[in-house]
N, CA, C and O atoms as a DFTB+ gen file, in Angstrom:
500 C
 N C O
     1  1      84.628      37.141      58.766
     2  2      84.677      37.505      60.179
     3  2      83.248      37.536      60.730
     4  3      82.385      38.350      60.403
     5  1      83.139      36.701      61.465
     6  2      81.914      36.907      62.548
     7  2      81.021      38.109      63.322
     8  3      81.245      37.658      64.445
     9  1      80.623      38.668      63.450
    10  2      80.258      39.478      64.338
    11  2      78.649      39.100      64.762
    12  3      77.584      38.857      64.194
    13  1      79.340      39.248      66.524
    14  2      78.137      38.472      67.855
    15  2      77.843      39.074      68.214
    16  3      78.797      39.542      68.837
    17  1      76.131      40.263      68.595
    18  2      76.415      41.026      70.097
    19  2      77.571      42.263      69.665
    20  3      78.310      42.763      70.512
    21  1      77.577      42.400      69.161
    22  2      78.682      44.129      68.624
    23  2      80.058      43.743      68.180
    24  3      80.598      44.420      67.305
    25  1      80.863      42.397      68.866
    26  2      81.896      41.988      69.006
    27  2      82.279      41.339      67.496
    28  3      81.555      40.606      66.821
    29  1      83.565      41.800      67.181
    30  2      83.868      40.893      65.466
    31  2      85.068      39.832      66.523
    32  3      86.023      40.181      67.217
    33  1      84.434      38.354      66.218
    34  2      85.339      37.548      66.481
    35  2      86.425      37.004      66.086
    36  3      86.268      36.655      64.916
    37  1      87.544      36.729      66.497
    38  2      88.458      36.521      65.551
    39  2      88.509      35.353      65.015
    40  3      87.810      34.433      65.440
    41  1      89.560      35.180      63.739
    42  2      88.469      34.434      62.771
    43  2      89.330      33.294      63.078
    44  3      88.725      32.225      63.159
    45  1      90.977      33.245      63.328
    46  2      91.238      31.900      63.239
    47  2      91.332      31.084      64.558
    48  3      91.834      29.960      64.540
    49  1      90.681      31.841      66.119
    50  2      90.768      30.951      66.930
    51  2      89.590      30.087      67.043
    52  3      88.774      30.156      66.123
    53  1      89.340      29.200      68.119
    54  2      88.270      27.964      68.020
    55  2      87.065      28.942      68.168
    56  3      87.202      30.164      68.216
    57  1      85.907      28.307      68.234
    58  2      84.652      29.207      68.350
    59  2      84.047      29.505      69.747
    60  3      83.368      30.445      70.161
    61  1      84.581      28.258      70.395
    62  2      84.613      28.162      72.278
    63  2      85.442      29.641      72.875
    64  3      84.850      30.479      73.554
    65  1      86.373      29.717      72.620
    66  2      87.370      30.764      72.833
    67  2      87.107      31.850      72.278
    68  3      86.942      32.753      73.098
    69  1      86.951      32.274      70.798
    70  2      86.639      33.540      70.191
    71  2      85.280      33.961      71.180
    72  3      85.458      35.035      71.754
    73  1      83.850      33.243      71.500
    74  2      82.975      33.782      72.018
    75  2      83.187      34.556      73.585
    76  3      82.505      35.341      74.245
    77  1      84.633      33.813      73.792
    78  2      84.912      34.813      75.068
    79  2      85.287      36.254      75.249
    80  3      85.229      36.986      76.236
    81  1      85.679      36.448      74.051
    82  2      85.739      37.559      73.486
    83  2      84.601      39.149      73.783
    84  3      84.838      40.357      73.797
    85  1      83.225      38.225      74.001
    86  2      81.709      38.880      74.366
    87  2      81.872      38.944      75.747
    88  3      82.225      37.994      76.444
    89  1      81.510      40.513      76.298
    90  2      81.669      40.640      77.835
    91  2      79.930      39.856      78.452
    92  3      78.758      39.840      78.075
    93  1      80.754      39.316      79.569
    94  2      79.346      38.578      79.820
    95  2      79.719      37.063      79.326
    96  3      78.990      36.434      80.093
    97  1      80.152      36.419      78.814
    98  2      80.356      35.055      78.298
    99  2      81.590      34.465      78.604
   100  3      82.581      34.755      77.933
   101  1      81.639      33.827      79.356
   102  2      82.895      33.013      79.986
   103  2      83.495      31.502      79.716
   104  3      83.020      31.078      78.663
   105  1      83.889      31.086      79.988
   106  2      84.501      29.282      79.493
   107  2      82.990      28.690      79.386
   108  3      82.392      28.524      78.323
   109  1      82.479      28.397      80.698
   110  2      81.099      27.876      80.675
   111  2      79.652      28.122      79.902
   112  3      78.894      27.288      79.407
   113  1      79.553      29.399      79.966
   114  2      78.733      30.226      78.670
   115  2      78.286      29.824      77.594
   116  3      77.167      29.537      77.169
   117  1      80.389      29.849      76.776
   118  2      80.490      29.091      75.996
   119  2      80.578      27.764      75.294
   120  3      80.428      27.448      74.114
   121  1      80.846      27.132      76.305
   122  2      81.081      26.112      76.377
   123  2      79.002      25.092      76.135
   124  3      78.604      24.088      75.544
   125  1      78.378      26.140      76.975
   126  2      76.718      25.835      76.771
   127  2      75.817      26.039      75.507
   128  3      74.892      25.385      75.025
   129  1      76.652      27.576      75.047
   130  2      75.982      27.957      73.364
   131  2      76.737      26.743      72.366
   132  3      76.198      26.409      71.310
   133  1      77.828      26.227      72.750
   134  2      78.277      25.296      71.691
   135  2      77.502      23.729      71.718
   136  3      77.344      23.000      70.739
   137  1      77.254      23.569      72.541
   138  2      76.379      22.679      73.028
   139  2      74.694      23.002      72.260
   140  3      74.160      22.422      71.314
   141  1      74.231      24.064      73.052
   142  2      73.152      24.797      72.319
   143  2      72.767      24.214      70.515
   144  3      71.890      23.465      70.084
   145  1      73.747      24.883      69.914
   146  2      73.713      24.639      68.517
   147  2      74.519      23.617      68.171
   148  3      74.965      23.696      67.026
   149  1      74.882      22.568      68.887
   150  2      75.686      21.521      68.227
   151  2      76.734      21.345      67.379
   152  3      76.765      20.789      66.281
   153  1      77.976      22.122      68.293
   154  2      78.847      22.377      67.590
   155  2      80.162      21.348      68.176
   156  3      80.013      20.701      69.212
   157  1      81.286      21.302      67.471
   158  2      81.964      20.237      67.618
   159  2      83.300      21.165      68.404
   160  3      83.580      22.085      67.636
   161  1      83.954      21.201      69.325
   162  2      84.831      21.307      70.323
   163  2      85.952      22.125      69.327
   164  3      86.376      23.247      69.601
   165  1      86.431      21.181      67.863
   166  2      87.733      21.529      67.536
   167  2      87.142      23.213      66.247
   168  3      87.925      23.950      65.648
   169  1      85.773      23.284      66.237
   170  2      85.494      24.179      65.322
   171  2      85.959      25.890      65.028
   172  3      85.625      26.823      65.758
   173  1      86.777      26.000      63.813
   174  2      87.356      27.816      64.003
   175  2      85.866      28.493      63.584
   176  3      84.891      27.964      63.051
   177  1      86.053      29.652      63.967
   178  2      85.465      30.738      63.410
   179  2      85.111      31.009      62.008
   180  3      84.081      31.261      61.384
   181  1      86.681      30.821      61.689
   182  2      86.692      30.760      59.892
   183  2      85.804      29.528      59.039
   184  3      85.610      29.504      57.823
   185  1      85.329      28.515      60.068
   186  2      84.823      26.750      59.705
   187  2      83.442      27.525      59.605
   188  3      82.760      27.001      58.723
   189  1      82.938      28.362      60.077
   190  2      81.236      28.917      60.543
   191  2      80.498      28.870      59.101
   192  3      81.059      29.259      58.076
   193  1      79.126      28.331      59.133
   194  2      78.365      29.038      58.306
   195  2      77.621      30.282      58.635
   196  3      77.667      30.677      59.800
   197  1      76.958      30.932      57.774
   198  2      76.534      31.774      58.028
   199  2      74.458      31.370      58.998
   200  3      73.635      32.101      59.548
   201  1      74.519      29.948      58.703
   202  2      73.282      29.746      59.151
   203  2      73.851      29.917      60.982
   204  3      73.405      30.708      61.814
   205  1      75.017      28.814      61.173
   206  2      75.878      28.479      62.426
   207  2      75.738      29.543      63.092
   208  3      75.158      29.472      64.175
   209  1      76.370      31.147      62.482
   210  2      76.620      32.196      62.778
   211  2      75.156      32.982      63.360
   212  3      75.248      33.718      64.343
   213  1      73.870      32.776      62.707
   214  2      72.887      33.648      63.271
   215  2      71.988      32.703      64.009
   216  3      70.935      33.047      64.545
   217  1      72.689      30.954      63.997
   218  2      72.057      30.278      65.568
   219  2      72.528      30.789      66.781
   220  3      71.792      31.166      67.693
   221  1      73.917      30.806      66.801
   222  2      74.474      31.643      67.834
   223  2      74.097      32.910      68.153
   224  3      74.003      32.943      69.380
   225  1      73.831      33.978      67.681
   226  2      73.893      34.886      67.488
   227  2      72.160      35.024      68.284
   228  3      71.897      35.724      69.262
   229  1      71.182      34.135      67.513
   230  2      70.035      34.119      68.501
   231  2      70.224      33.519      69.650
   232  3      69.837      34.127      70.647
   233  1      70.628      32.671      69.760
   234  2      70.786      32.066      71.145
   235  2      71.261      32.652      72.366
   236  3      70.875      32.266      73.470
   237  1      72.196      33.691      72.168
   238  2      72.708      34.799      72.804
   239  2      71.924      36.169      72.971
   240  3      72.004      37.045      73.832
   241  1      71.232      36.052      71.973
   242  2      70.213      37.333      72.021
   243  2      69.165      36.855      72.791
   244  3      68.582      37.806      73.311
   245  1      68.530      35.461      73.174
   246  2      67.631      35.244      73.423
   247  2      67.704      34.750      75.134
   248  3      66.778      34.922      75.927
   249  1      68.901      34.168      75.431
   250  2      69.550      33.515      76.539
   251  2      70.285      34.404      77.583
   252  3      69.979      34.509      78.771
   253  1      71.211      34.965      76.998
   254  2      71.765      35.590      77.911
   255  2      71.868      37.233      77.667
   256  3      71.297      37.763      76.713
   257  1      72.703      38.027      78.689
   258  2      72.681      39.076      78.833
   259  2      74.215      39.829      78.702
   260  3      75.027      39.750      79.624
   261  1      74.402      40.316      77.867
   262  2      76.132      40.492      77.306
   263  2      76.321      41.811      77.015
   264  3      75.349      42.542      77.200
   265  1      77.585      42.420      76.502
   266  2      77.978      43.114      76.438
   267  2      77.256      45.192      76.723
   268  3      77.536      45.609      77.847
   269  1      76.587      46.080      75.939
   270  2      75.925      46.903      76.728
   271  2      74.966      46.479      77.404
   272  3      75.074      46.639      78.620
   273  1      73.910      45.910      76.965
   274  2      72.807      45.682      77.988
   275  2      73.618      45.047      80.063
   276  3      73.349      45.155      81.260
   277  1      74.688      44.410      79.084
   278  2      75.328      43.892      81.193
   279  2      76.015      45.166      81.858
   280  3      75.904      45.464      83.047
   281  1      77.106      46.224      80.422
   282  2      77.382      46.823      81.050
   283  2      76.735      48.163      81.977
   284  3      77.232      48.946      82.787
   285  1      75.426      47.982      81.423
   286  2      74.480      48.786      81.578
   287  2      74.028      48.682      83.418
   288  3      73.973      49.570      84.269
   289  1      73.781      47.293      83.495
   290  2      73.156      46.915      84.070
   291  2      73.858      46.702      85.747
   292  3      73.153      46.613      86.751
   293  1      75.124      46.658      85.750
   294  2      76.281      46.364      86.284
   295  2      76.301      47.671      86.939
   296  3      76.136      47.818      88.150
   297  1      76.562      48.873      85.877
   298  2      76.540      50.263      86.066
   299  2      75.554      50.900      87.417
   300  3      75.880      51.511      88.435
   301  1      74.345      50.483      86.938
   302  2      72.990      50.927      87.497
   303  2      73.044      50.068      88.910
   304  3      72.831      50.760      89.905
   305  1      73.185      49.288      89.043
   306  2      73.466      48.546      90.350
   307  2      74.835      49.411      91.282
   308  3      74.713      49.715      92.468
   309  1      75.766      49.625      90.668
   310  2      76.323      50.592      91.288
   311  2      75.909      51.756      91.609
   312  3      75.572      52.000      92.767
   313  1      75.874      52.468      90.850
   314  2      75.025      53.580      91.368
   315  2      73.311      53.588      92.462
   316  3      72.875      54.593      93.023
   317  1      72.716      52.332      92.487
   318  2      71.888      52.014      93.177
   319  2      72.562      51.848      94.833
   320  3      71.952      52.298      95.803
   321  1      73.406      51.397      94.914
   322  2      74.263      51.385      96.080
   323  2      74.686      52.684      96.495
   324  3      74.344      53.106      97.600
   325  1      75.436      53.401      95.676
   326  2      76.046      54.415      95.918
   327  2      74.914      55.732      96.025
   328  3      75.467      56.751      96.440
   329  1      73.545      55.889      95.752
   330  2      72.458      56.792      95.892
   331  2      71.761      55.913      97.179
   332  3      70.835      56.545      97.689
   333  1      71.910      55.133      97.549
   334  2      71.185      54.606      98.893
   335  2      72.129      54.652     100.324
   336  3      71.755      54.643     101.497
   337  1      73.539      54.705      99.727
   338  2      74.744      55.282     101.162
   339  2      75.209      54.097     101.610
   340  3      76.290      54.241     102.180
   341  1      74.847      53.050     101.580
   342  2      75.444      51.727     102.165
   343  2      77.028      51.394     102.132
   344  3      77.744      51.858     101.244
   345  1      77.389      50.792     102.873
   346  2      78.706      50.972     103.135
   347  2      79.193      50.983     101.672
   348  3      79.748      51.880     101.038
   349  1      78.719      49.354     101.203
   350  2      79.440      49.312      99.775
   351  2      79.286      50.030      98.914
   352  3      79.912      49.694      97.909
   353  1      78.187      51.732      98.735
   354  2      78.174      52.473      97.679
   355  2      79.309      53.499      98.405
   356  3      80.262      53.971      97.785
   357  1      79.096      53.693      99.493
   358  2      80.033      54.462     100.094
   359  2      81.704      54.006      99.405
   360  3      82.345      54.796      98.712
   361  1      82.087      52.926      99.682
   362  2      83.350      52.655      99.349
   363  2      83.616      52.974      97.927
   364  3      84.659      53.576      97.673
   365  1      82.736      52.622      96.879
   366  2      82.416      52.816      95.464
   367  2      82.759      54.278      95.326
   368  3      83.605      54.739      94.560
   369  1      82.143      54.815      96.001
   370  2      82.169      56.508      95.964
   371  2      83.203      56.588      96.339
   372  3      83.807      57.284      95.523
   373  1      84.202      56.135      97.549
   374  2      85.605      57.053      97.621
   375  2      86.490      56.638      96.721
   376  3      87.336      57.494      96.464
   377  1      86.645      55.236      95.923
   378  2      87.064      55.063      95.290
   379  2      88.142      53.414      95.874
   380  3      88.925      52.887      95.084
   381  1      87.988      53.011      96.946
   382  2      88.411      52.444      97.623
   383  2      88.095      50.189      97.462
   384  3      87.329      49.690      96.637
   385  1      88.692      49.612      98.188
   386  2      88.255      48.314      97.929
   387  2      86.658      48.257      97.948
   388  3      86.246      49.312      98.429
   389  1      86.120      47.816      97.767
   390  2      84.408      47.058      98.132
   391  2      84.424      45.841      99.102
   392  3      83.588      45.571      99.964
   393  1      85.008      45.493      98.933
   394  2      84.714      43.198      99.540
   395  2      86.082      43.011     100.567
   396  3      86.788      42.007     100.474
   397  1      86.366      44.107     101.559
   398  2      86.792      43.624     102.450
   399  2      88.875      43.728     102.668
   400  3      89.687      43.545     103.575
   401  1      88.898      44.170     101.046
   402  2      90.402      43.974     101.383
   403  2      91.429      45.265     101.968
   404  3      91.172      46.464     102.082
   405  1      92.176      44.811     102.156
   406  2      93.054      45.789     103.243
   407  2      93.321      46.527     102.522
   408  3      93.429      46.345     101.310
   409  1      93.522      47.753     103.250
   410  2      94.105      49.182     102.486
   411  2      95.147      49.974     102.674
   412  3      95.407      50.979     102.013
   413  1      96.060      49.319     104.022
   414  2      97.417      49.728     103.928
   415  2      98.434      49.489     103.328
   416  3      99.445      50.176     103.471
   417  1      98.363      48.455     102.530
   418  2      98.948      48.467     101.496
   419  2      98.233      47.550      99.971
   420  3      97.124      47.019     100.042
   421  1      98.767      47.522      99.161
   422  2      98.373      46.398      98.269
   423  2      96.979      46.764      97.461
   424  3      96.508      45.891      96.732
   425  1      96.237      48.182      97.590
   426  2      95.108      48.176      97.077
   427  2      95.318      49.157      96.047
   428  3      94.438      50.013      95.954
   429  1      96.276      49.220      95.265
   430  2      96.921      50.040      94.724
   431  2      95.827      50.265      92.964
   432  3      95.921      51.134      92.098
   433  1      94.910      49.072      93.068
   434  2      94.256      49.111      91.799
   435  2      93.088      49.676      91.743
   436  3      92.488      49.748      90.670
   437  1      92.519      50.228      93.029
   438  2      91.385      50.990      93.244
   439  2      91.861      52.331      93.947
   440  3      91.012      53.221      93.890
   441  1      92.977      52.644      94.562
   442  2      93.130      53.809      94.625
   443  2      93.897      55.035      93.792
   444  3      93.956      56.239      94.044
   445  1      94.567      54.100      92.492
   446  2      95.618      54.471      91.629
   447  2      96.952      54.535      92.312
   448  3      97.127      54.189      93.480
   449  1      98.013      55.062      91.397
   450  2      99.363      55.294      91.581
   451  2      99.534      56.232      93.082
   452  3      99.001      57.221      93.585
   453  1     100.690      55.186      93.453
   454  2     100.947      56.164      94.884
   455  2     101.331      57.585      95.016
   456  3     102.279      57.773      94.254
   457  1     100.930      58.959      95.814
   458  2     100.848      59.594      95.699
   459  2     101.809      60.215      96.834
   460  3     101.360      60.205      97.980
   461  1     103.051      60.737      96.622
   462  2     104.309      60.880      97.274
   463  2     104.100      62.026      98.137
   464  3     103.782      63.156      97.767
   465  1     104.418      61.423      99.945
   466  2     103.711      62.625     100.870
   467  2     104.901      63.797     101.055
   468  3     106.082      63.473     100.926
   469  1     104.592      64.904     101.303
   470  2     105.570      66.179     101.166
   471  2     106.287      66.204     102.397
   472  3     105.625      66.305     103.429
   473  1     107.506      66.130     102.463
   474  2     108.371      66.624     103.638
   475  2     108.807      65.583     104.204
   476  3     109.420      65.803     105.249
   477  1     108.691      64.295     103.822
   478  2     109.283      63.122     104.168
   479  2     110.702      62.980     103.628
   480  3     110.847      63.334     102.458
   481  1     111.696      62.558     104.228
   482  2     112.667      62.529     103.766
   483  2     113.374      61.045     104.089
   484  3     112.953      60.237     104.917
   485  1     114.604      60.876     103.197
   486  2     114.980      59.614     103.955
   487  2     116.383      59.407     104.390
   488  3     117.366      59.610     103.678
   489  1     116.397      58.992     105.608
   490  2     116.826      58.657     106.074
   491  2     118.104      57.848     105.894
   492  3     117.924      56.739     105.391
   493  1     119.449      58.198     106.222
   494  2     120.923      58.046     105.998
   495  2     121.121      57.594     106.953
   496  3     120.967      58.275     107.967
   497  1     121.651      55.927     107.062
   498  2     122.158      55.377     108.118
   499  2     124.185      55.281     107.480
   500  3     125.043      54.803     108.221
């Protein structure tokens, strides 16, 4: 078993795909580190050498920015918004959309589970 960046990859999918696995690394990412170290499209995890394993492994350490260090970083940018008051830390802070989307209905993934108003009743036709 592999392990990238904190992440143990799994061993029998391709090596394109398992690296998606790393937050921060997407189709394209990957698709560039395989390229990077010259790797062949149909290659598993389980196919890796161990040399294969710590080219990648630098190349990612050296290239990009993944898993704590992004979530870190992601974090701090929020809170940079949200200690300066701007609308978008403001929204962050109530807990609400950021980028514009409507809130009478449908935003149900930033405000949580609906919360049932008292004394409403319904109505018998």
């Amino acid at each position: 078993m592999a392990r990238i960046a904190g992440v143990n990859l799994p061993t029998n999918k391709r090596v394109v795909i398992a690296l998606q696995y790393i937050h921060g690394i997407g189709q394209k990412k990957a698709q560039e580190i395989m390229d990077g170290v010259r790797l062949t499209a149909d290659r598993r995890v389980s196919q890796l050498t161990d040399q294969e394993v710590l080219q990648i492994r630098e190349m990612i350490d050296r290239d990009y920015v993944v898993e704590g260090d992004l979530r870190r970083e992601v974090a701090m940018n929020i809170k940079r918004l949200m200690d300066l008051g701007c609308y978008r830390g403001l929204r962050h802070r109530k807990g609400l959309p950021v980028r514009g989307q409507r809130t009478h209905t449908n935003a149900r993934t930033r405000k949580g589970p609906a919360k049932a108003i008292a004394g409403k009743k319904k109505v018998t036709a």
